[in-house]
C-alpha positions as CSV (number, residue, x, y, z in Angstrom):
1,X,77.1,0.1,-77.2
2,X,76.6,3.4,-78.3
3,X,77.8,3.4,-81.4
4,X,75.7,0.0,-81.8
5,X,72.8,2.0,-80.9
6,X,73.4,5.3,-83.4
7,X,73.7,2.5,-86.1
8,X,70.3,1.3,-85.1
9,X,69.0,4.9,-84.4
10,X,70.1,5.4,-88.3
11,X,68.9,2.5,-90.2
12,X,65.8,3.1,-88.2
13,X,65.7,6.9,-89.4
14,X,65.9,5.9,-93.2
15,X,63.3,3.4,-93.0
16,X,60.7,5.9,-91.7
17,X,62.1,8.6,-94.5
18,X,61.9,5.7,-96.9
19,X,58.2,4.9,-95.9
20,X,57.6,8.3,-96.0
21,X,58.5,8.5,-99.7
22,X,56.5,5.1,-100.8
23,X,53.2,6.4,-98.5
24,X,53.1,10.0,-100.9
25,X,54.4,8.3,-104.5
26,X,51.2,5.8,-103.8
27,X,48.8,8.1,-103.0
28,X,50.1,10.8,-105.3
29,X,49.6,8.2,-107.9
30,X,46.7,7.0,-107.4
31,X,45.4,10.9,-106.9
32,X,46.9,11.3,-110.3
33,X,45.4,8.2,-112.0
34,X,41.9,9.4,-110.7
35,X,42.2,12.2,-111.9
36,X,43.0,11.1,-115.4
37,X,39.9,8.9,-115.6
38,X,37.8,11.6,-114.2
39,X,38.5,14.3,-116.6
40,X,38.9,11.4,-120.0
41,X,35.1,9.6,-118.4
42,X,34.1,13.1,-119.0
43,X,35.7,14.3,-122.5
44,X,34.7,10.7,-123.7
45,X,30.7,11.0,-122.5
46,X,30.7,14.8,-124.2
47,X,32.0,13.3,-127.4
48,X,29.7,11.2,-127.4
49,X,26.6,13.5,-126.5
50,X,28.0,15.5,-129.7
51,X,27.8,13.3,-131.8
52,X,24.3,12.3,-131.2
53,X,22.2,14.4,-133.3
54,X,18.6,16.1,-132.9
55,X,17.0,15.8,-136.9
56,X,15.4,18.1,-138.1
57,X,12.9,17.6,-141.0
58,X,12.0,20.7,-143.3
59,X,8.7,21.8,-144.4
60,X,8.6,20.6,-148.4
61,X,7.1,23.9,-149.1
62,X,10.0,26.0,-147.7
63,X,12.6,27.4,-149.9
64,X,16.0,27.0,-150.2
65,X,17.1,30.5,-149.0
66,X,15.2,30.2,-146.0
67,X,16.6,26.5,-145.3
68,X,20.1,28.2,-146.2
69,X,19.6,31.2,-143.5
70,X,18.0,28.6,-140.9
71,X,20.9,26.6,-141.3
72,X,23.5,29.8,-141.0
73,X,21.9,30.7,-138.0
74,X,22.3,27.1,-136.6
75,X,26.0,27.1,-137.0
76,X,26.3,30.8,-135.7
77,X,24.8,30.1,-132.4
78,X,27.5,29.2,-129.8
79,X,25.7,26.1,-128.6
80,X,25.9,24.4,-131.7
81,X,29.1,22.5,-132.8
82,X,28.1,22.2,-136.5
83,X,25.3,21.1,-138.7
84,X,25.0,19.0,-141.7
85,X,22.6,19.5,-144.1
86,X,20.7,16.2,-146.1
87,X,18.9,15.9,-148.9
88,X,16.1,14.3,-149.9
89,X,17.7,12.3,-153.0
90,X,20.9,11.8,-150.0
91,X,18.2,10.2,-147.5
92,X,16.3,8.1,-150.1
93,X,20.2,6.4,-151.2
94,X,21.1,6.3,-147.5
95,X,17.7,4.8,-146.8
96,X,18.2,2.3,-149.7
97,X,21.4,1.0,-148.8
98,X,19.7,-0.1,-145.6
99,X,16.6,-1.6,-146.9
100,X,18.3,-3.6,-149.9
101,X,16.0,-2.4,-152.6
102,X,14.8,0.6,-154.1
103,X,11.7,1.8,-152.5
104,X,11.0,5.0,-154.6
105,X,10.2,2.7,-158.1
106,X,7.9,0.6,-156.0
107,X,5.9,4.3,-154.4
108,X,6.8,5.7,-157.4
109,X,7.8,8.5,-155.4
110,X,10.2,10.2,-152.9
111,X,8.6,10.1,-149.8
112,X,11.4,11.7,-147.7
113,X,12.1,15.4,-147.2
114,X,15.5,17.7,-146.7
115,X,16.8,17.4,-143.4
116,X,19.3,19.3,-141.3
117,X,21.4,17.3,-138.7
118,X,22.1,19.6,-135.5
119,X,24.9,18.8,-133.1
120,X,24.7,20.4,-130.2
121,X,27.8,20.7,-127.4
122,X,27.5,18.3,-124.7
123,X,26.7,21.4,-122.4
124,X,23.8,22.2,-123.8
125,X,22.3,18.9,-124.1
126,X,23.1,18.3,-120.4
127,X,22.0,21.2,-119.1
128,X,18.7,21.8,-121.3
129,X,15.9,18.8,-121.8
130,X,15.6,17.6,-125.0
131,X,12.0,18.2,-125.1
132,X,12.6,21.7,-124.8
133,X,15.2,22.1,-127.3
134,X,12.8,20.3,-129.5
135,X,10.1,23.3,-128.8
136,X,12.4,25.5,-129.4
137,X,13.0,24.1,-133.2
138,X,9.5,23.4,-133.6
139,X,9.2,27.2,-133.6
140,X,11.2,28.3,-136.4
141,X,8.8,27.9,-139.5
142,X,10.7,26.1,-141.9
143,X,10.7,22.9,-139.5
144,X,8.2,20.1,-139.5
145,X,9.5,17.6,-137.4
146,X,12.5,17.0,-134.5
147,X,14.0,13.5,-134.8
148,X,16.0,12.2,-131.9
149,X,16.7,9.6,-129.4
150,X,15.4,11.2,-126.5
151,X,15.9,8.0,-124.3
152,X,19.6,7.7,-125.1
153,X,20.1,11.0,-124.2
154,X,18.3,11.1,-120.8
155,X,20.4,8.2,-120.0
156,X,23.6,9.9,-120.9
157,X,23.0,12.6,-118.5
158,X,21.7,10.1,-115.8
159,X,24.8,8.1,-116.3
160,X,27.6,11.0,-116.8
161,X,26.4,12.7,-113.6
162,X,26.2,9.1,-111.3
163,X,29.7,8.7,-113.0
164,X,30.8,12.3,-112.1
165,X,29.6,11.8,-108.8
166,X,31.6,8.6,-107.8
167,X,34.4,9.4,-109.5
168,X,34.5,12.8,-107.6
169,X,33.7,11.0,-104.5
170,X,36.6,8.6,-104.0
171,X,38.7,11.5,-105.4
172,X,38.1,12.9,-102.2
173,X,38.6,9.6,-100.2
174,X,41.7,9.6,-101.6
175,X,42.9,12.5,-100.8
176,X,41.7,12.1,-97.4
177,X,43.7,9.1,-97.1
178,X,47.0,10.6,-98.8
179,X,46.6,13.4,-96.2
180,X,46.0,10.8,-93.5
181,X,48.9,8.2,-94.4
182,X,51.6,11.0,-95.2
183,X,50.3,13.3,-91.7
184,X,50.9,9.8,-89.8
185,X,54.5,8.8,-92.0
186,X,55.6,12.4,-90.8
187,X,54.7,12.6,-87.5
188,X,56.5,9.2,-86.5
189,X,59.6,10.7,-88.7
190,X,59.6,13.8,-86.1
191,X,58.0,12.0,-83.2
192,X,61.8,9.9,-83.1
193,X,63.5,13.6,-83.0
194,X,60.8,15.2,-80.7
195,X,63.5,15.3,-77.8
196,X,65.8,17.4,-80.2
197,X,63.4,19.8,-81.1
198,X,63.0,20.7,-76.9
199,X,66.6,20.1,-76.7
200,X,67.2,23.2,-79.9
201,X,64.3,25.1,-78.3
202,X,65.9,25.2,-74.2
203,X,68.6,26.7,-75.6
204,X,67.2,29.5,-77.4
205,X,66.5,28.1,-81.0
206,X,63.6,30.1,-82.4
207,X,60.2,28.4,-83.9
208,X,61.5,29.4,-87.4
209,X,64.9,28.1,-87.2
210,X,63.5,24.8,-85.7
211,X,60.9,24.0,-87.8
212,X,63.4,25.1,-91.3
213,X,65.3,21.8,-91.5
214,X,62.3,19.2,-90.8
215,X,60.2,21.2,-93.4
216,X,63.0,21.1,-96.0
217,X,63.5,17.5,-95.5
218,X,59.8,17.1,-96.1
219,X,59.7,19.2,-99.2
220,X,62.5,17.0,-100.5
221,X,60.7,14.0,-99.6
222,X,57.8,15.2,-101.4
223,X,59.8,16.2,-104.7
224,X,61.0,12.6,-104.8
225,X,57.8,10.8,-104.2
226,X,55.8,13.7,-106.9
227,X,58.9,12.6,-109.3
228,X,58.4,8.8,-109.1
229,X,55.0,9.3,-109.0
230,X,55.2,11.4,-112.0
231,X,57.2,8.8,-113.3
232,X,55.4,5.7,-113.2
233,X,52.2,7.3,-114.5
234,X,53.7,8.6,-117.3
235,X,55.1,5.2,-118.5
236,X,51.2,3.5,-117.7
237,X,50.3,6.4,-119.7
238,X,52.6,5.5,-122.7
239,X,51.6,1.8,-122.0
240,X,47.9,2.4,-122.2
241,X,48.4,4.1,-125.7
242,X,50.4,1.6,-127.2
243,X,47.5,-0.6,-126.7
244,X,45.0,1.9,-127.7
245,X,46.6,4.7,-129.4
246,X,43.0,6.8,-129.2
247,X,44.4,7.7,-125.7
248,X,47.1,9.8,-127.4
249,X,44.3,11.7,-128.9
250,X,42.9,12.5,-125.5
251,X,45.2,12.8,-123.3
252,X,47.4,15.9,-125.1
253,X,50.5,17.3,-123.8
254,X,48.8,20.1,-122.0
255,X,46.9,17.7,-120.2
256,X,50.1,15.9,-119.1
257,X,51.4,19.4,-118.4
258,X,48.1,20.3,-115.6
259,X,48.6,16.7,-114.3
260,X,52.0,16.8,-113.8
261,X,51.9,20.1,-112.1
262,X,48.9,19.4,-109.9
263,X,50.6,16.0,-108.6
264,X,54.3,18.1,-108.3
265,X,52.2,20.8,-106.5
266,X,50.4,18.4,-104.2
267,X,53.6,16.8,-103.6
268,X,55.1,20.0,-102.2
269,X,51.8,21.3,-100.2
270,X,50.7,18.0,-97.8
271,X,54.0,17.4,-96.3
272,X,54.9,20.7,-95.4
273,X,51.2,21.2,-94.0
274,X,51.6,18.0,-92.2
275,X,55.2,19.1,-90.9
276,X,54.4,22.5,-90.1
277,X,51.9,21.1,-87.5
278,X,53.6,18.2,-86.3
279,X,56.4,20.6,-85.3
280,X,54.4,23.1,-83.8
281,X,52.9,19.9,-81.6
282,X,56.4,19.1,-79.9
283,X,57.2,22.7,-79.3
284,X,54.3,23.3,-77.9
285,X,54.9,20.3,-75.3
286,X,56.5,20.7,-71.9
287,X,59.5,18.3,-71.2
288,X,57.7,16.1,-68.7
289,X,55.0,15.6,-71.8
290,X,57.5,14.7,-74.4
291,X,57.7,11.3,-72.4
292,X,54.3,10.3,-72.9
């Protein structure tokens, strides 16, 4: 009979450790796959922001070594990712191609003037207003005009920051409930030995020597589940860019390096937080309270 019920005692030992395992590779992968969207959702909407561009429209009058220095100046400046400088003989064949027919024989003239395309980083777009970039180019006096699509870029920055937001939010859910479902996994695991931890501390077993064993079986736990989780996102990773290889472009190595880490890391830090206190729990508890 007893040797029925240590059978039973064991099988029922590895399917808590096992649970254990499969509660922290889920959550550590989902952690990890939120993660990855968050920080991509944000590199894509900045590339995006960069490329839209504020165009500026240069006085007729102005020559070309002022343009030139204006220009120079532009791509000096640290919030500016570059510039591109367009003709007026550029934008009048540009300007053709999209009308279908040649406009300048029927004015008899080029009504168009040089421009200078400025693309600013996504930081400065999202943290200044577009009007007052614009007053700030309207300043310098070789600029007529500032060309841009204000109403795009407001909704960007609307958008990006609701995205941000939501994404940062059930980031946090997530985490709550990884701490949650691994805490609970744990604290059954050691709530089945709680009677050997009194038994270890009545006979003069310190809190140290105790609590070593349960948090090294946790920290192993933990490797495994941040080593399949690590696992399986990596191959949805290499999935996902075999169907769109622009992935690869985003998602670099030392991307995969800080993910990787930060799951491995996470992997190591909840269970022995959550073991360290469900530990110190039962050796807190009197032997009449352990029955309860």
């Amino acid at each position: 009979m007893s040797a029925k019920q240590d059978r039973f005692n064991k099988r029922r030992l590895r399917s808590s450790y096992l649970s254990v395992v499969v509660s922290m590779t889920l959550v550590l992968f989902l952690i990890g796959l939120l993660s990855t969207v968050l920080y991509h959702s944000k590199t894509i909407a900045n590339e995006v922001q960069e490329n839209i561009a504020f165009t500026v429209l240069l006085n007729p009058s102005a020559k070309q070594i002022a343009i030139k220095q204006f220009q120079r100046q532009l791509e000096l400046s640290e919030h500016v990712k570059y510039t591109e400088f367009i003709s007026k003989d550029e934008a009048s064949q540009s300007l053709e191609k999209d009308l279908g027919e040649d406009f300048i024989n029927f004015l008899g003239f080029n009504p168009l003037t040089d421009a200078i395309d400025i693309h600013f980083h996504a930081y400065y777009t999202q943290t200044n207003s577009p009007d007052g970039i614009e007053k700030e180019l309207l300043k310098v006096p070789v600029v007529r005009e500032v060309i841009y699509d204000k109403s795009l870029i407001n909704l960007l920055n609307d958008n990006l920051q609701k995205l941000s937001y939501a994404l940062l939010l059930l980031s946090v859910l997530f985490s709550l409930i990884a701490i949650a479902l691994i805490n609970s996994s744990i604290r059954l695991t050691i709530y089945s030995k709680r009677f050997l931890i009194k038994t270890m501390q009545l006979v003069g077993a310190t809190k140290k020597f105790i609590r070593k064993p349960f948090i090294k079986k946790s920290l192993q736990h933990g490797l495994l589940a941040s080593g399949l989780a690590i696992l399986s996102l990596d191959l949805l990773i290499r999935y996902s860019t075999n169907l769109l290889p622009e992935i690869q472009r985003l998602h670099t190595v030392e991307d995969q390096i800080i993910l990787y880490s930060s799951i491995l890391l996470i992997g190591f830090f909840i269970p022995w937080v959550c073991t360290y206190f469900a530990v110190r729990k039962y050796l807190k508890l009197t032997t009449d309270e352990l029955h309860y």
